[in-house]
DRENKE-98265 format. One record per residue (C-alpha): residue number from 1; residue in three letters; x, y, z. Coordinates in steps of 0.5 Angstrom, whole numbers, plus 500, padded with zeros to 3 digits. Layout:
! residues N
<dotor><k>NUM</k><r>Ala</r><east>X</east><north>Y</north><up>Z</up></dotor>
...
This chain:
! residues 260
<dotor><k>1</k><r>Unk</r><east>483</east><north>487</north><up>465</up></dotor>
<dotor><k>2</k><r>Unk</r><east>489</east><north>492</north><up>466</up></dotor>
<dotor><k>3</k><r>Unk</r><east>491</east><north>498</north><up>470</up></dotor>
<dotor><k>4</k><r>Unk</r><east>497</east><north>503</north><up>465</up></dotor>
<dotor><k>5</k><r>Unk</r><east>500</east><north>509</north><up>467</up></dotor>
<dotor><k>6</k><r>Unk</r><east>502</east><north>514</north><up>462</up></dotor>
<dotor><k>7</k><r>Unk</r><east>506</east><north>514</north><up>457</up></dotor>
<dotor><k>8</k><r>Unk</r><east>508</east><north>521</north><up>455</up></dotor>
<dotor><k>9</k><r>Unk</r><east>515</east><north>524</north><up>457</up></dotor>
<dotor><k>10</k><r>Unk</r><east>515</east><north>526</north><up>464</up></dotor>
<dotor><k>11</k><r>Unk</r><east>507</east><north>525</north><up>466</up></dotor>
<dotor><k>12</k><r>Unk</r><east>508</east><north>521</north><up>472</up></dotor>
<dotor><k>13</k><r>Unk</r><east>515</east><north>525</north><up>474</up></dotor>
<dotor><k>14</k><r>Unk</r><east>511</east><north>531</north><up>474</up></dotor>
<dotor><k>15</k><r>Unk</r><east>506</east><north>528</north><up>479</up></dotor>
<dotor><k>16</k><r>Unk</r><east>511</east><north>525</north><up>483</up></dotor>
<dotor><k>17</k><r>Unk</r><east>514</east><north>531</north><up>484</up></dotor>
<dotor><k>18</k><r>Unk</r><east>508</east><north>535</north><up>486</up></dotor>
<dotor><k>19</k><r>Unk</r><east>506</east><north>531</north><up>491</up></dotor>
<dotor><k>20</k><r>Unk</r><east>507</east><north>534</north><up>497</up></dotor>
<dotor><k>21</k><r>Unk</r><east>515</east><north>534</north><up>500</up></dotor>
<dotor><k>22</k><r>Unk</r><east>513</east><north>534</north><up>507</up></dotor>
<dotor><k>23</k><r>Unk</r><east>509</east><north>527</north><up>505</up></dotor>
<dotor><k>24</k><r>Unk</r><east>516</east><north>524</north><up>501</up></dotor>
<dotor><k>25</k><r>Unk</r><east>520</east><north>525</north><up>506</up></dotor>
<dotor><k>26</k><r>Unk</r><east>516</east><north>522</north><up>511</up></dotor>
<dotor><k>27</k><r>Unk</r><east>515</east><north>515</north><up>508</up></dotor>
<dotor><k>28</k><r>Unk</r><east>523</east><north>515</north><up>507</up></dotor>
<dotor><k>29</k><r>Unk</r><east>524</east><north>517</north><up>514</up></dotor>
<dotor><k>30</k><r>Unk</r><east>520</east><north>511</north><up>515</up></dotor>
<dotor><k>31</k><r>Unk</r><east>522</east><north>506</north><up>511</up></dotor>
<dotor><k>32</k><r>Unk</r><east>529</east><north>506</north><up>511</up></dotor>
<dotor><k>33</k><r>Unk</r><east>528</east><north>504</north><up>519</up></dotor>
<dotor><k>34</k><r>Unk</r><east>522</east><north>500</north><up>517</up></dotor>
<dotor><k>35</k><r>Unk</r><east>527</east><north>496</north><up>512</up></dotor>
<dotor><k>36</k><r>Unk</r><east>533</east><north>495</north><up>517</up></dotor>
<dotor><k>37</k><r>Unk</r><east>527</east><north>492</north><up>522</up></dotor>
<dotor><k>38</k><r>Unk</r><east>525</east><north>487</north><up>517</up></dotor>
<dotor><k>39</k><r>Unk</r><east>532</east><north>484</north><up>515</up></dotor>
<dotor><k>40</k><r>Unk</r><east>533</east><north>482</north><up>521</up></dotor>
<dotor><k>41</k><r>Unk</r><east>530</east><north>478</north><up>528</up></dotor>
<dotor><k>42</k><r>Unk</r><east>526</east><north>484</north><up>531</up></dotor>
<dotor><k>43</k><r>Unk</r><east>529</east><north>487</north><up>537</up></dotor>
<dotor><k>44</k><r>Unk</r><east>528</east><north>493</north><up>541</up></dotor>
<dotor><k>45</k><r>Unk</r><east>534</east><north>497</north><up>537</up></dotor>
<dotor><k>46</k><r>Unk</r><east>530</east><north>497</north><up>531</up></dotor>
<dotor><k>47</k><r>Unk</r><east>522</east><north>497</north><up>533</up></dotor>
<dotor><k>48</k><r>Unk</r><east>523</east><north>502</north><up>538</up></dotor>
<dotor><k>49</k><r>Unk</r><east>526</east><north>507</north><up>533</up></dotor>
<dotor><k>50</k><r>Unk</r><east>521</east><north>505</north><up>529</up></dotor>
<dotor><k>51</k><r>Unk</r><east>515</east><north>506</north><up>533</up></dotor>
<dotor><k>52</k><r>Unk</r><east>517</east><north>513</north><up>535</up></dotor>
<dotor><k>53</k><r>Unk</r><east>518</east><north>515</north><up>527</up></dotor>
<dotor><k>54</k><r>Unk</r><east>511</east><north>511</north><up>525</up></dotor>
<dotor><k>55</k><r>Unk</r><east>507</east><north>514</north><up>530</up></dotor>
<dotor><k>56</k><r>Unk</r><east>510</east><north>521</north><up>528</up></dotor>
<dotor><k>57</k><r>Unk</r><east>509</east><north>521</north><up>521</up></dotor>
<dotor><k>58</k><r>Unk</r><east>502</east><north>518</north><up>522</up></dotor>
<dotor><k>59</k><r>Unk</r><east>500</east><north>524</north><up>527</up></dotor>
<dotor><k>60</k><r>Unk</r><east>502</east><north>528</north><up>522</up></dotor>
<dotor><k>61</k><r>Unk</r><east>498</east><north>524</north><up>516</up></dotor>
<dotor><k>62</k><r>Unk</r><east>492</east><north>525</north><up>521</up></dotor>
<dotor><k>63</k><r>Unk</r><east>491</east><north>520</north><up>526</up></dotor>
<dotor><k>64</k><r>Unk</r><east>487</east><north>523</north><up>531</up></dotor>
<dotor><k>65</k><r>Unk</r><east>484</east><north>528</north><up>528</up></dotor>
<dotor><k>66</k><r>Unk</r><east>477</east><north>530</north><up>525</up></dotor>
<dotor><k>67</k><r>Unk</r><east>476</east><north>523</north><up>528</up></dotor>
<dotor><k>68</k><r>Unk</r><east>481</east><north>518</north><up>525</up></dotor>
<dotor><k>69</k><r>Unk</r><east>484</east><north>514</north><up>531</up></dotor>
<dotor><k>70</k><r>Unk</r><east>490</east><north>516</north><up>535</up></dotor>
<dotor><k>71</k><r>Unk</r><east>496</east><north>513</north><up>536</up></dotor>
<dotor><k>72</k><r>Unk</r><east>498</east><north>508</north><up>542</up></dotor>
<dotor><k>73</k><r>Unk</r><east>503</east><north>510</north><up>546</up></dotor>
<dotor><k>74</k><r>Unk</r><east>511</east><north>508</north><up>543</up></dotor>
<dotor><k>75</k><r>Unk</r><east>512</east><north>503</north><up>547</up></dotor>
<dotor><k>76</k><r>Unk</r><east>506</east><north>499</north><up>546</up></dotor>
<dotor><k>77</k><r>Unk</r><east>507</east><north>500</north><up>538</up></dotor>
<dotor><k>78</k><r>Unk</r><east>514</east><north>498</north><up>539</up></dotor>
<dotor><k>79</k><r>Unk</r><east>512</east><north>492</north><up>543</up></dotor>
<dotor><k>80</k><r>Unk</r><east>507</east><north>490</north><up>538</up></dotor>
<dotor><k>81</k><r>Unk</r><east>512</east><north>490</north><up>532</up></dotor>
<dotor><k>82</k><r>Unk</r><east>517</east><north>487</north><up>537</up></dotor>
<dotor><k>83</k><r>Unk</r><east>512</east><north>480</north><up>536</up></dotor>
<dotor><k>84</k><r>Unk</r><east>516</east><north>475</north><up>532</up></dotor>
<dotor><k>85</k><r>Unk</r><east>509</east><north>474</north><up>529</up></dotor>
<dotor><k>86</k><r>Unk</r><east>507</east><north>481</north><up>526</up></dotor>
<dotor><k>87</k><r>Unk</r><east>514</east><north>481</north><up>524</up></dotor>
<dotor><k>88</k><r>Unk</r><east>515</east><north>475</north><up>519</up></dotor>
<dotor><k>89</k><r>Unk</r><east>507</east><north>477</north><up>517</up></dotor>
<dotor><k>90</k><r>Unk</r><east>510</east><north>484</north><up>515</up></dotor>
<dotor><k>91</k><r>Unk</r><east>517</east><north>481</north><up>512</up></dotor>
<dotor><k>92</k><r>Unk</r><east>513</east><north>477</north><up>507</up></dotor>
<dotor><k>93</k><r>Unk</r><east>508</east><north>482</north><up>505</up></dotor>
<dotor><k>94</k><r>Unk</r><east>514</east><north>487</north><up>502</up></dotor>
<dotor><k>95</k><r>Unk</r><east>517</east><north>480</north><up>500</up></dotor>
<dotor><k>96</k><r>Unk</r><east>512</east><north>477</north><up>495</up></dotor>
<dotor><k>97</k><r>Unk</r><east>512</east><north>484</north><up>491</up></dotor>
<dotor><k>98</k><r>Unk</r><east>516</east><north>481</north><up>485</up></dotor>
<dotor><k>99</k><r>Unk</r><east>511</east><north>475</north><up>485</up></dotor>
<dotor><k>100</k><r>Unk</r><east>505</east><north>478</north><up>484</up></dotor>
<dotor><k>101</k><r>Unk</r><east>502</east><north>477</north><up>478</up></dotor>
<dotor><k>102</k><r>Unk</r><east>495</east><north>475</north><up>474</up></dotor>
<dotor><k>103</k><r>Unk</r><east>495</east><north>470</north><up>468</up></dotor>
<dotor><k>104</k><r>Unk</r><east>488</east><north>470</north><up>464</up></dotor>
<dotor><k>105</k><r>Unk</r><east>485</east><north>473</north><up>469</up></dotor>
<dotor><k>106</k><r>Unk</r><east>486</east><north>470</north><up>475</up></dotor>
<dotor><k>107</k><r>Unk</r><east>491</east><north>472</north><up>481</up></dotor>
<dotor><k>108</k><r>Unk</r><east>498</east><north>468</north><up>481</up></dotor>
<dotor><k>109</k><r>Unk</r><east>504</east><north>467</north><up>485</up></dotor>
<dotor><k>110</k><r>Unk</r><east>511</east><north>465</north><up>481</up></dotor>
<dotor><k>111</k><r>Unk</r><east>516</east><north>461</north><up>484</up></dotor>
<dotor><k>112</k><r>Unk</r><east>519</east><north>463</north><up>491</up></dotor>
<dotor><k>113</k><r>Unk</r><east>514</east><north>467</north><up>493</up></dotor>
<dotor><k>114</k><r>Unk</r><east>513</east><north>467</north><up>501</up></dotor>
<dotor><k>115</k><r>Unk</r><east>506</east><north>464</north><up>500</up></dotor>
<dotor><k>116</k><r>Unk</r><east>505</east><north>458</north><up>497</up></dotor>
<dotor><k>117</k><r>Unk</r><east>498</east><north>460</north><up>495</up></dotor>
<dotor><k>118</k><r>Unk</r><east>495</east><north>466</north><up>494</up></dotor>
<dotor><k>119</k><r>Unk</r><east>489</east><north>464</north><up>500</up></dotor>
<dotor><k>120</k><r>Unk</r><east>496</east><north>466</north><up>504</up></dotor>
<dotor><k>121</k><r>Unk</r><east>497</east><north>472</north><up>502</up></dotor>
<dotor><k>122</k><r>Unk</r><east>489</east><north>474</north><up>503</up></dotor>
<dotor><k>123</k><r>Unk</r><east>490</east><north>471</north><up>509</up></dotor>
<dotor><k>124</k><r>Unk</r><east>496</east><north>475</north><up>512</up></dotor>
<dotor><k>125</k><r>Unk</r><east>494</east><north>481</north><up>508</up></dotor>
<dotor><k>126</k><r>Unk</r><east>487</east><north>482</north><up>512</up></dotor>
<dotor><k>127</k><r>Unk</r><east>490</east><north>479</north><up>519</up></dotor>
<dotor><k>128</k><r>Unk</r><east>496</east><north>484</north><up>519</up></dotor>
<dotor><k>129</k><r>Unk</r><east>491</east><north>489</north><up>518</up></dotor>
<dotor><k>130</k><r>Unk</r><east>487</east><north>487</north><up>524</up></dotor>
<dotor><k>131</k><r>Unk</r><east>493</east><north>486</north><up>527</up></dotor>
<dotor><k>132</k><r>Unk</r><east>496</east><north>493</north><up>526</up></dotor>
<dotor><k>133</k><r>Unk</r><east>490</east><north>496</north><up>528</up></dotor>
<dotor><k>134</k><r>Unk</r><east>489</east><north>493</north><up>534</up></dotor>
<dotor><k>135</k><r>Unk</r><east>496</east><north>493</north><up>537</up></dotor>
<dotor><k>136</k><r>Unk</r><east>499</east><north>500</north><up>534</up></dotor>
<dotor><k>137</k><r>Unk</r><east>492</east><north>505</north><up>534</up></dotor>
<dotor><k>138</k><r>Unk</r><east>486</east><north>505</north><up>539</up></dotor>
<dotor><k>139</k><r>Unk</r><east>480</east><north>504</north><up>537</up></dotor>
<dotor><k>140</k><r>Unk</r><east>481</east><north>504</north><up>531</up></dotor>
<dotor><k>141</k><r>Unk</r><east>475</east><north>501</north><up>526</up></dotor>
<dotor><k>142</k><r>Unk</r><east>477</east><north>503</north><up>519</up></dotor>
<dotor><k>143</k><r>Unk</r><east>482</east><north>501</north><up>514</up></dotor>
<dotor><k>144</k><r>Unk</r><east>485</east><north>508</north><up>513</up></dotor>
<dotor><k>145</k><r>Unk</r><east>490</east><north>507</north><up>519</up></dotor>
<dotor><k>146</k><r>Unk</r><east>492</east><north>500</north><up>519</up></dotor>
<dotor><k>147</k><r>Unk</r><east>493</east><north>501</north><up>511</up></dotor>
<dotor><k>148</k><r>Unk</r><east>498</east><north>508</north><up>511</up></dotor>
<dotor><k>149</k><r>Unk</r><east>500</east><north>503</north><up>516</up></dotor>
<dotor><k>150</k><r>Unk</r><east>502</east><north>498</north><up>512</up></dotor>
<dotor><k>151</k><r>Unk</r><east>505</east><north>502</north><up>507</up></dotor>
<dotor><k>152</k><r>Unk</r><east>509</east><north>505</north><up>511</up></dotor>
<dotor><k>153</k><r>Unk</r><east>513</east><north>499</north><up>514</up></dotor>
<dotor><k>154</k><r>Unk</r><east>513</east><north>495</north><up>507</up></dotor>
<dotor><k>155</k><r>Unk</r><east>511</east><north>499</north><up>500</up></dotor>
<dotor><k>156</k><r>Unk</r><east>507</east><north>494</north><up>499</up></dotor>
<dotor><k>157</k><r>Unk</r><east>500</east><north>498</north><up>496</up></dotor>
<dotor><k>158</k><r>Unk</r><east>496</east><north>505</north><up>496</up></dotor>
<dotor><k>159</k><r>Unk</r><east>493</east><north>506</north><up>503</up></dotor>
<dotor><k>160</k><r>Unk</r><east>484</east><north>508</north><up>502</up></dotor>
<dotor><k>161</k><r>Unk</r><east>484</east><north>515</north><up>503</up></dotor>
<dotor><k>162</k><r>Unk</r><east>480</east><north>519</north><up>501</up></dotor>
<dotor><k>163</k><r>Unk</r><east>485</east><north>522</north><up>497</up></dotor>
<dotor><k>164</k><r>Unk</r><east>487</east><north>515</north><up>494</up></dotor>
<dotor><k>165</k><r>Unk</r><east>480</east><north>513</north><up>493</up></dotor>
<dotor><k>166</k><r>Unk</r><east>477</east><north>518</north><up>489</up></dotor>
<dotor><k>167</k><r>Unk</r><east>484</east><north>516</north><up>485</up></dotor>
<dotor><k>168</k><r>Unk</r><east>482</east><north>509</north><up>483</up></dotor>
<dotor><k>169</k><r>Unk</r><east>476</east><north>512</north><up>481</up></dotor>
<dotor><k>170</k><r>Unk</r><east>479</east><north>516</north><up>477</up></dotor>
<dotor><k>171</k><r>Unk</r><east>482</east><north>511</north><up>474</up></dotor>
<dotor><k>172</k><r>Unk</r><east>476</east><north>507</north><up>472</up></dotor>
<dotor><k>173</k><r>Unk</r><east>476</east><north>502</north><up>479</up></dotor>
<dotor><k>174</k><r>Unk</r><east>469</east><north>501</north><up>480</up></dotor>
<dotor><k>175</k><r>Unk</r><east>466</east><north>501</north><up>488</up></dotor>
<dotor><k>176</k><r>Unk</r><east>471</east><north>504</north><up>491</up></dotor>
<dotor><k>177</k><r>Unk</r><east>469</east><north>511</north><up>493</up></dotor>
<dotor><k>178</k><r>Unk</r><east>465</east><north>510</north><up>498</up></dotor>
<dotor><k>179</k><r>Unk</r><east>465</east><north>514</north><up>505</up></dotor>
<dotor><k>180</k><r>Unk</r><east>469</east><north>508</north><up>510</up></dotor>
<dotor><k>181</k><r>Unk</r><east>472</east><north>501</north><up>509</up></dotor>
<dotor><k>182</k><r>Unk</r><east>471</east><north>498</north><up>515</up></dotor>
<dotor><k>183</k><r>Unk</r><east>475</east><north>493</north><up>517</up></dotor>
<dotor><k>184</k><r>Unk</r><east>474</east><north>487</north><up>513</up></dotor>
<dotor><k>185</k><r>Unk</r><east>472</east><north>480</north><up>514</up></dotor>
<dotor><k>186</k><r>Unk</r><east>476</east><north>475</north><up>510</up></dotor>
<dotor><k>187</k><r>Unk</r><east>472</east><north>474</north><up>503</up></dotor>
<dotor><k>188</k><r>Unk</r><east>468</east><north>480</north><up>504</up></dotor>
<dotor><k>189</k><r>Unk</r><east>468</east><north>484</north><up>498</up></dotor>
<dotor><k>190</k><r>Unk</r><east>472</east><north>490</north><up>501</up></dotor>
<dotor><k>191</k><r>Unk</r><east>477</east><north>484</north><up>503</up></dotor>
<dotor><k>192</k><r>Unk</r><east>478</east><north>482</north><up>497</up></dotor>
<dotor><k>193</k><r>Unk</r><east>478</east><north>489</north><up>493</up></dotor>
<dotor><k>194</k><r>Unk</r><east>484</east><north>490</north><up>498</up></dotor>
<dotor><k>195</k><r>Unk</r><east>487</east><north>483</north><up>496</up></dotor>
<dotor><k>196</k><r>Unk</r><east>487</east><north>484</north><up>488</up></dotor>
<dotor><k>197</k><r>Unk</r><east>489</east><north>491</north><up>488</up></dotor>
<dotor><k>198</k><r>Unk</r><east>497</east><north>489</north><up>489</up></dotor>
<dotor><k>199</k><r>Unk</r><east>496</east><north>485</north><up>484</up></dotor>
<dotor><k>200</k><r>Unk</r><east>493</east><north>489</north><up>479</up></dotor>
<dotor><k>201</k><r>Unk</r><east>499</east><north>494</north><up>481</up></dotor>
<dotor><k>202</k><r>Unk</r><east>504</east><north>489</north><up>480</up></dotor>
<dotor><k>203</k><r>Unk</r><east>502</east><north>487</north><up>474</up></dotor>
<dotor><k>204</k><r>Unk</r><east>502</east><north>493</north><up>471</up></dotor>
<dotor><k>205</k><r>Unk</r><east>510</east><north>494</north><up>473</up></dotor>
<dotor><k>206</k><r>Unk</r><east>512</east><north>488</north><up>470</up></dotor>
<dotor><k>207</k><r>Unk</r><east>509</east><north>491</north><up>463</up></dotor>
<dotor><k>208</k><r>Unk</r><east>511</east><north>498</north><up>464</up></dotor>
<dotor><k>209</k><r>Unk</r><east>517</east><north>497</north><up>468</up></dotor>
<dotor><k>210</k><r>Unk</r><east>521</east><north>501</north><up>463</up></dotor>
<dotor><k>211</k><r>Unk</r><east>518</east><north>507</north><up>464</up></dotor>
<dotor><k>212</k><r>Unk</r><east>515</east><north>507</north><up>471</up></dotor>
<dotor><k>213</k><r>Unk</r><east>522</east><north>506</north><up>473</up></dotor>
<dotor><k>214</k><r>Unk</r><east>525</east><north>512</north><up>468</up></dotor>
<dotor><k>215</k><r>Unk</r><east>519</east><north>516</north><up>470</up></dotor>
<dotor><k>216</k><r>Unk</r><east>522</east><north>516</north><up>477</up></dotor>
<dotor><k>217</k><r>Unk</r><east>529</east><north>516</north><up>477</up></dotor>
<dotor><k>218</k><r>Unk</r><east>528</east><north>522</north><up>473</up></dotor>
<dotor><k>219</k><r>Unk</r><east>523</east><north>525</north><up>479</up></dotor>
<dotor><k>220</k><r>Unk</r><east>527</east><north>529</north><up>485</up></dotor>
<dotor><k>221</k><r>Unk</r><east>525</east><north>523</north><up>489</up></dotor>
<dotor><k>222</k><r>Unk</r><east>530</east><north>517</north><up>485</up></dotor>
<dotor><k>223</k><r>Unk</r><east>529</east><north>512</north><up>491</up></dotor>
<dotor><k>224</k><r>Unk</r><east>522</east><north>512</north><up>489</up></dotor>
<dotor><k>225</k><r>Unk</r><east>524</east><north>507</north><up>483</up></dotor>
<dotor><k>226</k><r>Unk</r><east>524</east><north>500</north><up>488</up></dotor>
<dotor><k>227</k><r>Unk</r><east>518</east><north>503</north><up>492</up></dotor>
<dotor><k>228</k><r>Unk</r><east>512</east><north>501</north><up>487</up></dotor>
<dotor><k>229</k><r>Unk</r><east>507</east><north>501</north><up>492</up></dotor>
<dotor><k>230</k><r>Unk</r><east>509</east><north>509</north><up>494</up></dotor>
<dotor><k>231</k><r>Unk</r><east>509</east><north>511</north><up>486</up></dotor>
<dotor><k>232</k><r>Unk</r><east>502</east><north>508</north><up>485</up></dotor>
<dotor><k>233</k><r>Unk</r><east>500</east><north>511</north><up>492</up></dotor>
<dotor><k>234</k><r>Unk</r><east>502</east><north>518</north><up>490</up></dotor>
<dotor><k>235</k><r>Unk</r><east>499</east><north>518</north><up>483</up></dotor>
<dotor><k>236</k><r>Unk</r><east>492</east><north>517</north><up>485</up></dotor>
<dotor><k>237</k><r>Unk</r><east>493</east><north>521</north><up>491</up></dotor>
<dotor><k>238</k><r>Unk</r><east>495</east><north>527</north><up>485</up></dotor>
<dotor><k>239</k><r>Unk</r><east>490</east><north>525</north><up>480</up></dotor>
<dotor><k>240</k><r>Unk</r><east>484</east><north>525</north><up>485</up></dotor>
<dotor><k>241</k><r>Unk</r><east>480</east><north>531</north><up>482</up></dotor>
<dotor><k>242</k><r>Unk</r><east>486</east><north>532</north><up>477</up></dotor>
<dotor><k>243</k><r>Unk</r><east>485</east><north>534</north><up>471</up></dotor>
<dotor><k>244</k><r>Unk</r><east>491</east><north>530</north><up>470</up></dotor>
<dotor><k>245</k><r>Unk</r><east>491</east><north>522</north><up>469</up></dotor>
<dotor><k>246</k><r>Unk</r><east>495</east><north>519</north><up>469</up></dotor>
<dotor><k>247</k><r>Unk</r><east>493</east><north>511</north><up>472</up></dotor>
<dotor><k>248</k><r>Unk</r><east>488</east><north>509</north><up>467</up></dotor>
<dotor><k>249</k><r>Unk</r><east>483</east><north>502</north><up>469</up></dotor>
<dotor><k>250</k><r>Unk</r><east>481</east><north>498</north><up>465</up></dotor>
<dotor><k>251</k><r>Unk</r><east>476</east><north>492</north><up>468</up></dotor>
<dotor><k>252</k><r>Unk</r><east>474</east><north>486</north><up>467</up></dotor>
<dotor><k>253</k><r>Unk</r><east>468</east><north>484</north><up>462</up></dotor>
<dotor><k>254</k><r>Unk</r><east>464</east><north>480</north><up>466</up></dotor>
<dotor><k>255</k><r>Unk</r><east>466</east><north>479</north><up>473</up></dotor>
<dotor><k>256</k><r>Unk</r><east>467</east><north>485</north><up>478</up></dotor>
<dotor><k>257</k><r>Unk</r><east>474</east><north>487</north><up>478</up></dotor>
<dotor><k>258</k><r>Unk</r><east>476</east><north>485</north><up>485</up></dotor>
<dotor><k>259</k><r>Unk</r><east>473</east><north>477</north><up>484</up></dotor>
<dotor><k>260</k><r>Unk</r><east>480</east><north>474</north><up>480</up></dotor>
């Protein structure tokens, strides 16, 4: 019951650096604002900029197009990422990456985490999804955007794309690939399919820390090797119809994947 990546010399460097460069530099155009908003209180001098980033990026990554929801105007993104309440959620969900973990089949939280239970972070996660759907897009009803969105402003894991789905299922995640995740009700199987993801991720990082990072440190994108959730990202984006694997999944015997 693990996800690996490959081992062999250059394999995910490789993947990194055929992602698309356009795509790279935009996550760090966000990121780096996004990481500035989250170390402090919000104030319009972060969450302004911010929202005009985000919203360009997400245009450019297809919002509004071929019926993917639109952005709302910059001042009302920014006005929602200026809430106090969306911005601890968001400031926890990058902060409990290093605490995510699975022992003997079951998700966990080492100490210190920002959650005291893992119910906590299934419950953060799944409301700031909800949340950054209402508040940042208009009528929006699939995960896609709110997820891209989530990703962009803490790293925490893959957003379900296309793309990104016919990876996991590449990989060997069963379930995954279906047309539309629609915003999912806590408890619901596409819930907890979202919930377990970052988990298995994280997992996979504290065995195969080494290469992960050397793989990204060796890439033409060396700040990649802190943004785990962006590396798993781009390697099932590019191993999606690829003939090149390089996220292997292998379940869980006797439960469904996502019920840990």
């Amino acid at each position: 019951m693990v996800m690996t990546v490959a081992t062999a010399p250059g394999a995910i460097a490789a993947a990194i650096n055929g992602f698309s460069t356009g795509y790279h530099a935009d996550y760090f155009a966000v990121r780096c604002l996004a990481k500035a908003y989250l170390a402090a209180p919000p104030s319009h001098a972060t969450t302004m900029p911010l929202a005009s980033t985000l919203s360009g990026v997400l245009t450019r990554w297809g919002a509004g197009r071929r019926g993917a929801p639109t952005c709302q105007p910059v001042t009302t993104m920014g006005n929602a990422l200026n809430c106090p309440i969306l911005h601890s959620q968001l400031r926890n969900l990058e902060a409990c990456i290093p605490f995510l973990a699975i022992t003997v089949g079951t998700r966990c939280l080492a100490a210190g985490a920002p959650f005291a239970a893992v119910y906590g972070f299934d419950d953060c996660l799944i409301d700031t999804l909800s949340v950054l759907s209402n508040r940042l897009l208009v009528a929006n009803t699939n995960v896609t955007y709110p997820m891209k969105s989530l990703l962009l402003l803490t790293g925490l894991m893959p957003a379900f794309d296309s793309q990104v789905k016919g990876g996991l299922a590449a990989a060997g995640v069963a379930g995954i690939k279906k047309t539309r995740y629609l915003l999912p009700a806590l408890g619901s199987s596409d819930a907890k399919k979202i919930c377990a993801l970052p988990f298995y991720i994280a997992d996979c990082i504290s065995r195969q820390h080494a290469i992960i990072a050397r793989e990204a440190a060796s890439s033409s994108y060396p700040a990649l090797v802190s943004e785990h959730g962006r590396i798993f990202d781009v390697l099932l984006f590019m191993q999606n119809g690829a003939g090149h694997v390089t996220v292997h999944f292998a379940p869980p015997a006797h439960i469904r994947w996502y019920a840990i």
